[in-house]
C-alpha positions as CSV (number, residue, x, y, z in Angstrom):
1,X,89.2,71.6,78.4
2,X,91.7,74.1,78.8
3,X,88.9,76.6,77.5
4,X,87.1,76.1,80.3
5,X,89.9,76.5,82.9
6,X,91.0,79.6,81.5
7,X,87.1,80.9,81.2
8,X,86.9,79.4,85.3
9,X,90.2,81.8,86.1
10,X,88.9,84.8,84.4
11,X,85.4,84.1,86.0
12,X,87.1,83.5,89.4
13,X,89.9,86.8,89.4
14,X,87.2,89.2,87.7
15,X,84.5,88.5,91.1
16,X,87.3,87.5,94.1
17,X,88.0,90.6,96.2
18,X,91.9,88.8,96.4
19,X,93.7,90.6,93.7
20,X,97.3,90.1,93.1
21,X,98.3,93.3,93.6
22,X,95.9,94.8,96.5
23,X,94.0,98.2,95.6
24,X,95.4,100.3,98.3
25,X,98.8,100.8,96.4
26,X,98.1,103.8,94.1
27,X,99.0,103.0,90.5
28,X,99.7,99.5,90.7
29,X,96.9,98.7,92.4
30,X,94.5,99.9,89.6
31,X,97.4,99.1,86.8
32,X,97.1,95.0,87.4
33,X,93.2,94.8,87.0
34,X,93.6,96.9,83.8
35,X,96.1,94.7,82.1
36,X,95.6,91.4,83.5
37,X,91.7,91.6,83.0
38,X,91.3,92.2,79.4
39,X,94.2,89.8,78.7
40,X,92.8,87.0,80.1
41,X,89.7,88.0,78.8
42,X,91.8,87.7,75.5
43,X,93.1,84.0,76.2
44,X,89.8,83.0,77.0
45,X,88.3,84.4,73.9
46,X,91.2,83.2,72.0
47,X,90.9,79.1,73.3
48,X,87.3,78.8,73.1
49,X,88.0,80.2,69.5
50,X,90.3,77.3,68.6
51,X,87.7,74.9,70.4
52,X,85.0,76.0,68.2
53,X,86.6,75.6,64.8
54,X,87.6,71.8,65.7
């Protein structure tokens, strides 16, 4: 279950044009789609991982 909410969030943050921190400001704009995206890409991996070897 909780795979699937964190695979809905990355799903949902990687295609919404909301980001948390709004494009227009120069570095930090950029900065929070390059960390936040591969981590929870990371999570997601991570939980369905831990679902599949139950």
């Amino acid at each position: 279950m909780l795979a699937k909410i964190f695979a809905g969030i990355t799903v949902a943050y990687t295609l919404s044009p909301i980001d948390l921190v709004p494009d227009f400001i120069p570095v930090l704009g950029y900065l929070d789609d390059v960390i936040l995206l591969p981590m929870l890409v990371a999570l997601t991996i991570n939980f369905v991982c831990m679902v599949c070897e139950i």
